[in-house]
The first five atom37 places (N, CA, C, CB, O) and aatype in JSON, in Angstrom:
{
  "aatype": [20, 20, 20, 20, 20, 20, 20, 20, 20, 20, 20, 20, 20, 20, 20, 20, 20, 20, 20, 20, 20, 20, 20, 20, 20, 20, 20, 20, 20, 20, 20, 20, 20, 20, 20, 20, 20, 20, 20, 20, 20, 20, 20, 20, 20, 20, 20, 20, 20, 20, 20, 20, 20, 20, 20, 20, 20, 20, 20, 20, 20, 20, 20, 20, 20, 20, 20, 20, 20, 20, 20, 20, 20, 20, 20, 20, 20, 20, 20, 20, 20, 20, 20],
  "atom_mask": [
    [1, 1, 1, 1, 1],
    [1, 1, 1, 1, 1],
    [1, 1, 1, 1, 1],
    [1, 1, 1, 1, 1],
    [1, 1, 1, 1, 1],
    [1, 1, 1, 1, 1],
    [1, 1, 1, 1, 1],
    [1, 1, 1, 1, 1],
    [1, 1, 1, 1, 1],
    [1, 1, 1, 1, 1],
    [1, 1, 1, 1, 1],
    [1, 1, 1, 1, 1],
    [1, 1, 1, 1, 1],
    [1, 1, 1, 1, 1],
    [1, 1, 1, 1, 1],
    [1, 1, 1, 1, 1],
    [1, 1, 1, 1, 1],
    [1, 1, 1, 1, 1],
    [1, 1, 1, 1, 1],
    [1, 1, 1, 1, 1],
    [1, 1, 1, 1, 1],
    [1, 1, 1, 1, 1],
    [1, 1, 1, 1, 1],
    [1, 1, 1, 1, 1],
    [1, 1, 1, 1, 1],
    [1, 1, 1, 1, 1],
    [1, 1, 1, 1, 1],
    [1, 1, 1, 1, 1],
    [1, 1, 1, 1, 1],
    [1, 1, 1, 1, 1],
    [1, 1, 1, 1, 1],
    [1, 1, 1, 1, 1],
    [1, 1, 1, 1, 1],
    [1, 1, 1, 1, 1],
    [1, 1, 1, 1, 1],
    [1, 1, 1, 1, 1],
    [1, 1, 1, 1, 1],
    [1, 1, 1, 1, 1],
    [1, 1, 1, 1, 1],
    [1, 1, 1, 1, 1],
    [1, 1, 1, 1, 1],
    [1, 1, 1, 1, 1],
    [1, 1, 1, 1, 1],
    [1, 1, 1, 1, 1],
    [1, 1, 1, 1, 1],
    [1, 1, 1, 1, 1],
    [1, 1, 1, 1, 1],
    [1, 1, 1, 1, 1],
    [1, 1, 1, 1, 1],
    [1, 1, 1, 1, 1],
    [1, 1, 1, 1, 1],
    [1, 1, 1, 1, 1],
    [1, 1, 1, 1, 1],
    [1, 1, 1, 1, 1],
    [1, 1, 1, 1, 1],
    [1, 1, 1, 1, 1],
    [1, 1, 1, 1, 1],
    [1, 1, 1, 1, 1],
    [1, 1, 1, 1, 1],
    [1, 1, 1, 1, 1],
    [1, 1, 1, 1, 1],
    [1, 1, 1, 1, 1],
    [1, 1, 1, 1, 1],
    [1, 1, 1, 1, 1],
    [1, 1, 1, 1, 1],
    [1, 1, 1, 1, 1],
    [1, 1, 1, 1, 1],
    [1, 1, 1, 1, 1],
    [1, 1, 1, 1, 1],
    [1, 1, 1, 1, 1],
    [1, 1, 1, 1, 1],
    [1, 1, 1, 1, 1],
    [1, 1, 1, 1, 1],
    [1, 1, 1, 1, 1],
    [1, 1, 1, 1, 1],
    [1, 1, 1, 1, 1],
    [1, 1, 1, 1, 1],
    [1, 1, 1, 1, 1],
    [1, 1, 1, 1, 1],
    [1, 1, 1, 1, 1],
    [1, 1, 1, 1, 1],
    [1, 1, 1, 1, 1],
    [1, 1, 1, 1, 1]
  ],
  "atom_positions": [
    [[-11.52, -20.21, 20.06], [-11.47, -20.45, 18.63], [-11.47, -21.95, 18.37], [-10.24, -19.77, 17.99], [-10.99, -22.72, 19.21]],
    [[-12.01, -22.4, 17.2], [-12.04, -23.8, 17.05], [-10.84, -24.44, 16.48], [-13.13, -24.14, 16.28], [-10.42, -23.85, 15.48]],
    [[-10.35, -25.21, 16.75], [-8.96, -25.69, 16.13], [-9.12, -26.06, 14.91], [-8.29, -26.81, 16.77], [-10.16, -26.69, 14.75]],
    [[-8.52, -25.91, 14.03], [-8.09, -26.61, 12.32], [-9.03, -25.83, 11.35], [-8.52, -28.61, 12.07], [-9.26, -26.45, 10.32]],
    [[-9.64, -24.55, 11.46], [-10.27, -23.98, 10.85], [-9.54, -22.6, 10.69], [-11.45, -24.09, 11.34], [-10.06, -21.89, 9.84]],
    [[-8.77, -22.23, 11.13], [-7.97, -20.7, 10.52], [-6.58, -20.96, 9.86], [-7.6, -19.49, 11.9], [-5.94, -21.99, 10.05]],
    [[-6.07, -19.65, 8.87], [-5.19, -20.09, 8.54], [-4.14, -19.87, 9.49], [-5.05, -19.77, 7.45], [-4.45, -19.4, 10.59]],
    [[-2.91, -20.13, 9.23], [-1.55, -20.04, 9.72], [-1.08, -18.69, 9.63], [-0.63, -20.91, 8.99], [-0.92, -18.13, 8.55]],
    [[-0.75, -17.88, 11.32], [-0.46, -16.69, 11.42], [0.75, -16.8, 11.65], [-1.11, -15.98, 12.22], [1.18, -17.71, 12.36]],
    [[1.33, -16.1, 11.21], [3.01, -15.82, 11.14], [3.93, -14.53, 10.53], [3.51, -16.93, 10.3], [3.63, -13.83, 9.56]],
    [[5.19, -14.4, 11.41], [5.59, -13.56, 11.18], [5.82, -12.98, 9.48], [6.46, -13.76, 11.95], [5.13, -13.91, 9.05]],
    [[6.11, -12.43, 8.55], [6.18, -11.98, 7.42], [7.23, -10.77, 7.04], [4.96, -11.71, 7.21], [7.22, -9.96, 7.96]],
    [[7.9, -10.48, 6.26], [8.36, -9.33, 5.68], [7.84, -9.09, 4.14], [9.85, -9.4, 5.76], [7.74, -9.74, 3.1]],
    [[7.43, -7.07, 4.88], [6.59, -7.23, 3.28], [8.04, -5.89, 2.52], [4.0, -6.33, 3.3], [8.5, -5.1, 3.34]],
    [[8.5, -5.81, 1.21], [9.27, -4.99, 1.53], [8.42, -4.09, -0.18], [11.16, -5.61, 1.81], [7.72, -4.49, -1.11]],
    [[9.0, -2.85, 0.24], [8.28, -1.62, -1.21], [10.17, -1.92, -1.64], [7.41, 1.04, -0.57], [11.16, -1.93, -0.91]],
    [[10.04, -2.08, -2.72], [11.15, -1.9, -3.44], [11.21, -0.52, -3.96], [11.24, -2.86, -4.44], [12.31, 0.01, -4.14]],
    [[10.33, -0.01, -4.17], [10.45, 1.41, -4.86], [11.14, 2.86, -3.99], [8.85, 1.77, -5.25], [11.71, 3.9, -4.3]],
    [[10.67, 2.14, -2.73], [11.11, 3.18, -1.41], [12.55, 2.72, -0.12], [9.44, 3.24, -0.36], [13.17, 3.27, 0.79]],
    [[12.48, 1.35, -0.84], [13.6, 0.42, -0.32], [13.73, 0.26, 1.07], [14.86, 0.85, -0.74], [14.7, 0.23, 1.81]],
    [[12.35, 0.17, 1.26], [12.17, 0.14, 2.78], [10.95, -1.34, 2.95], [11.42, 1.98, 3.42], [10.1, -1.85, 2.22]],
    [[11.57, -1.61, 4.53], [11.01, -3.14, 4.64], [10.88, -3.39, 6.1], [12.05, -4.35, 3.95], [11.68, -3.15, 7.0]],
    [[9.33, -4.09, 6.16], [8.96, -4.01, 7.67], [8.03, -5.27, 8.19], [8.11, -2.58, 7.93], [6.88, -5.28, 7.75]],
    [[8.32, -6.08, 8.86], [8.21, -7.16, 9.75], [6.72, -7.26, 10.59], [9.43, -7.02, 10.72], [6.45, -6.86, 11.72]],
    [[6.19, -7.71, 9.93], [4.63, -7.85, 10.88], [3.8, -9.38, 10.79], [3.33, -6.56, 10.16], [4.61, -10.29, 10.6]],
    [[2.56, -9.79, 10.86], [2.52, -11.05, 11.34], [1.11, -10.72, 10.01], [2.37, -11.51, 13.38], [0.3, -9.8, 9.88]],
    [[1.42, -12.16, 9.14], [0.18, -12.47, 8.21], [-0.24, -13.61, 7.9], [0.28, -12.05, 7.1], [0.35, -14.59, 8.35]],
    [[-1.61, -13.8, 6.9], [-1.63, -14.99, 6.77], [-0.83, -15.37, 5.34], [-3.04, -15.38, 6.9], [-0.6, -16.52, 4.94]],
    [[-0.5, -14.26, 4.77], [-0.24, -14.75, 3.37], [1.25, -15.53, 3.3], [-0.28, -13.4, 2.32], [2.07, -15.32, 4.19]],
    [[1.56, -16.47, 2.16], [2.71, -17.04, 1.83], [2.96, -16.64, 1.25], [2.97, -17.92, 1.62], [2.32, -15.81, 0.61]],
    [[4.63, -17.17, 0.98], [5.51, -16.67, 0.01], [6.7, -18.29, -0.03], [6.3, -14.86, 0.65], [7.19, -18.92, 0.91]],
    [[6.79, -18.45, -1.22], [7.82, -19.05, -0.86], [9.56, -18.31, -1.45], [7.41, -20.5, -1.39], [10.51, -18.95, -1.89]],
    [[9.46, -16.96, -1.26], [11.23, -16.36, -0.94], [11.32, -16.21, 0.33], [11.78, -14.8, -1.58], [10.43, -16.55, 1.1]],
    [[12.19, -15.78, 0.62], [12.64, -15.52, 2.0], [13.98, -14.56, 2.32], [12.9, -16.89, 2.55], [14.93, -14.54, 1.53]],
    [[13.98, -13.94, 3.26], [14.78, -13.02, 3.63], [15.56, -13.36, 4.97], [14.04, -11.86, 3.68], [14.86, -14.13, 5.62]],
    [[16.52, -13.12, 5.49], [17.01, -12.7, 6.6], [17.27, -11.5, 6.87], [17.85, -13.19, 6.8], [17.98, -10.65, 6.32]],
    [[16.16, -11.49, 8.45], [16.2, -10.04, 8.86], [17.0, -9.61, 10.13], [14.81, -9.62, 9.07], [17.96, -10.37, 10.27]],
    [[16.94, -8.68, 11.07], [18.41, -7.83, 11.29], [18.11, -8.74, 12.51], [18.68, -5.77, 11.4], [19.01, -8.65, 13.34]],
    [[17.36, -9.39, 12.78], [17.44, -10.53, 14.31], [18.23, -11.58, 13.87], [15.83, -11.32, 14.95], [19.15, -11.76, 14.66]],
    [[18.24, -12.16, 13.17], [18.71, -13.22, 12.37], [17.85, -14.18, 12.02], [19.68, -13.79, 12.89], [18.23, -15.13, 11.33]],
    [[16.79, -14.08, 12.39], [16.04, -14.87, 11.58], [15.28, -14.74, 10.1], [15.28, -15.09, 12.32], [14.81, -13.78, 9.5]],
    [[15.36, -15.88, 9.86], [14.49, -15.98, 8.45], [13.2, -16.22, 8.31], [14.89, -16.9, 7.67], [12.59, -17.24, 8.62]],
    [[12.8, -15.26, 7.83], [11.26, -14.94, 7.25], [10.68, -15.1, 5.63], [11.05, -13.4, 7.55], [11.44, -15.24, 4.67]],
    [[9.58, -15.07, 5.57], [9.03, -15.02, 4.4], [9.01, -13.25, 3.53], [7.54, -15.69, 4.77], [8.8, -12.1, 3.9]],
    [[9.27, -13.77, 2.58], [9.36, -12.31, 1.89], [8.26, -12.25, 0.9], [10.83, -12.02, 1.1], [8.01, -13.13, 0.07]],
    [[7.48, -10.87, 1.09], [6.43, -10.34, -0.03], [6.99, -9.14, -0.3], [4.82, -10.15, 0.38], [7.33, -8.33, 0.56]],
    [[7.14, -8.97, -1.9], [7.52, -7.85, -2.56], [5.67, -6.53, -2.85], [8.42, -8.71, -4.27], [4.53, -6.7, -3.29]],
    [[6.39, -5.47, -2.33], [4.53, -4.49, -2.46], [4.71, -3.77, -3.44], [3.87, -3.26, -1.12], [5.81, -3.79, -3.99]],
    [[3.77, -3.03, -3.86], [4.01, -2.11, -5.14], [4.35, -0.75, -4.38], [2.53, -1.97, -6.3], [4.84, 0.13, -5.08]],
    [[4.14, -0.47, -3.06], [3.57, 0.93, -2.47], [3.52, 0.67, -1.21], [2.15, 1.45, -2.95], [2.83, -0.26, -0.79]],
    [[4.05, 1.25, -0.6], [3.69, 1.21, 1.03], [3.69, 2.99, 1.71], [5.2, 0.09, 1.97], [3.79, 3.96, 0.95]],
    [[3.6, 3.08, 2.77], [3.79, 4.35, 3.57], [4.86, 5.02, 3.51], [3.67, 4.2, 4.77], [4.9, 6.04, 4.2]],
    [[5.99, 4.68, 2.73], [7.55, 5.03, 2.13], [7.51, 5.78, 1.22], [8.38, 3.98, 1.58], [8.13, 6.83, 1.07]],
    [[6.43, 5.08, 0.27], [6.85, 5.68, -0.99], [4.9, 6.29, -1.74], [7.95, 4.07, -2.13], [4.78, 6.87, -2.82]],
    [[4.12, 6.05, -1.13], [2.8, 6.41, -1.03], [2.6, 8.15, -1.17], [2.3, 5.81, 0.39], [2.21, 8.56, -0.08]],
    [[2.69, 8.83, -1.78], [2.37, 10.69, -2.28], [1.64, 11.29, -1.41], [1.47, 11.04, -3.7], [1.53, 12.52, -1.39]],
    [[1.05, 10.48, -0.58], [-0.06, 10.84, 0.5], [0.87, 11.45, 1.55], [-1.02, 9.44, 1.14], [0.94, 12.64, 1.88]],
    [[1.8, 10.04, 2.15], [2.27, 9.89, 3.38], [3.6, 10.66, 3.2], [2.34, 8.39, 3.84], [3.91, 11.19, 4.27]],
    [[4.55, 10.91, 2.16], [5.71, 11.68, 2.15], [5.67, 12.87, 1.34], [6.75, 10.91, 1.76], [6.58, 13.48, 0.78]],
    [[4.2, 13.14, 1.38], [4.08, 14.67, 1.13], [4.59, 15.46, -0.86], [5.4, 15.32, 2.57], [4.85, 16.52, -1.42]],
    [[4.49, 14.59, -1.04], [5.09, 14.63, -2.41], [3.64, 14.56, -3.4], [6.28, 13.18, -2.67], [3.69, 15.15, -4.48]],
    [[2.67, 14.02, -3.11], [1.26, 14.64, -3.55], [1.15, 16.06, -4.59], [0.53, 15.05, -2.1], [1.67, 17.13, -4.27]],
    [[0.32, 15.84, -5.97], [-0.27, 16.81, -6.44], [-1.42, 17.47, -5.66], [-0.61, 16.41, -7.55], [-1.91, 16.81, -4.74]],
    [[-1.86, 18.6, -5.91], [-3.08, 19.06, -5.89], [-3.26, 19.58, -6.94], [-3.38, 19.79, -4.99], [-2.54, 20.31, -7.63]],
    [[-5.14, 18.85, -7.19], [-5.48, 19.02, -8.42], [-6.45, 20.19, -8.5], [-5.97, 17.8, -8.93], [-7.09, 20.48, -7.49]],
    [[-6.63, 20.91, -9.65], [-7.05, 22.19, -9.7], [-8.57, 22.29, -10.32], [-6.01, 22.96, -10.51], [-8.99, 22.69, -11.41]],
    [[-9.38, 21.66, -8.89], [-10.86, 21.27, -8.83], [-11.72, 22.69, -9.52], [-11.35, 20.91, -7.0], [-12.62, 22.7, -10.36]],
    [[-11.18, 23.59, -8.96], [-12.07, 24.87, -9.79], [-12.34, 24.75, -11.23], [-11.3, 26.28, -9.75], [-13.48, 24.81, -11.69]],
    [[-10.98, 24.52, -12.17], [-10.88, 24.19, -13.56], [-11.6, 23.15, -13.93], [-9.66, 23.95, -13.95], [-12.21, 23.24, -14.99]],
    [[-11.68, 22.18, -13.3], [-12.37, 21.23, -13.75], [-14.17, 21.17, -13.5], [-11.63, 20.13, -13.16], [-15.03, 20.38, -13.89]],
    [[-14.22, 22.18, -12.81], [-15.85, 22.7, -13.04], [-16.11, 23.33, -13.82], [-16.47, 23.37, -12.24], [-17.11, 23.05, -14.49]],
    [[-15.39, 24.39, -14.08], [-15.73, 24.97, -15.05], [-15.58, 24.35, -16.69], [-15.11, 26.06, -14.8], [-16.34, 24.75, -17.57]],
    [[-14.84, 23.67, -16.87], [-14.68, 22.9, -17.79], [-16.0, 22.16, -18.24], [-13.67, 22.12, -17.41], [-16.61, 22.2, -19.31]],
    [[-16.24, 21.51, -17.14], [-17.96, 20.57, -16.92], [-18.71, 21.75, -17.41], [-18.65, 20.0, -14.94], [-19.26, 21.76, -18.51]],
    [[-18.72, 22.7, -16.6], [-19.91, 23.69, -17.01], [-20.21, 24.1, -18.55], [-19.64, 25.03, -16.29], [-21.26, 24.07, -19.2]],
    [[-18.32, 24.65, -19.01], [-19.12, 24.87, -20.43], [-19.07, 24.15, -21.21], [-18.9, 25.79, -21.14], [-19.4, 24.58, -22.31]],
    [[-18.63, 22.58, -21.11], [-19.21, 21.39, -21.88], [-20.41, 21.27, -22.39], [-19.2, 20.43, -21.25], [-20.88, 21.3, -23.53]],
    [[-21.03, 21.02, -20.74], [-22.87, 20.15, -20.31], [-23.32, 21.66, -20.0], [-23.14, 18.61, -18.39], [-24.41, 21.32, -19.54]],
    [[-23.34, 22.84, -19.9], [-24.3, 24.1, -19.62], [-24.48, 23.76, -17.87], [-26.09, 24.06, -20.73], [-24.6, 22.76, -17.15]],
    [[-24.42, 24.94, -17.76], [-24.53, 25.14, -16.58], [-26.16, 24.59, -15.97], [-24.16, 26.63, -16.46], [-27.0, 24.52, -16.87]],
    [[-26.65, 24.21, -14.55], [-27.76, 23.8, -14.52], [-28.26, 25.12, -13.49], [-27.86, 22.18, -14.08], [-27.8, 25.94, -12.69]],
    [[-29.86, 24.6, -14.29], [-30.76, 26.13, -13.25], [-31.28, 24.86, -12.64], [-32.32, 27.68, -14.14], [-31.39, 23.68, -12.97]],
    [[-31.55, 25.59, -11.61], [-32.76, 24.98, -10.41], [-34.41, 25.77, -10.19], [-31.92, 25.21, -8.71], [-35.2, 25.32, -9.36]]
  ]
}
């Protein structure tokens, strides 16, 4: 790699406030808050809207939406199509 051309990789904490869960990985982004984490060191802190905590996907808490109704709905809007 060429020197003085990438940014600055470093450790990070990004935390979901909504799920109150918070996890330690390496980025380029800044922050200037900061946290102390359970090593004792101090890191940079990014607040997320959503992570794998609190995401409907990942803790199963997901709607399913009721795709049949909504065809038929289309259909007798716009008429059904012939081929």
């Amino acid at each position: 790699m060429r020197p003085g051309i990438h940014p600055d990789y470093h450790p990070v904490v990004f935390r979901d406030k909504a799920a109150d869960f918070a996890f330690l990985t390496r980025s380029t982004i800044t922050s200037s808050r900061t946290i102390e984490w359970e090593d004792g060191n101090t890191y940079p802190l990014v607040d997320i809207d959503i992570s794998s905590a609190s995401h409907p996907f990942w803790t199963g808490k997901g709607r399913i939406l009721d795709t049949a109704g909504r065809v038929e709905k289309f259909e007798r809007r716009y008429g059904k199509r012939s081929r």
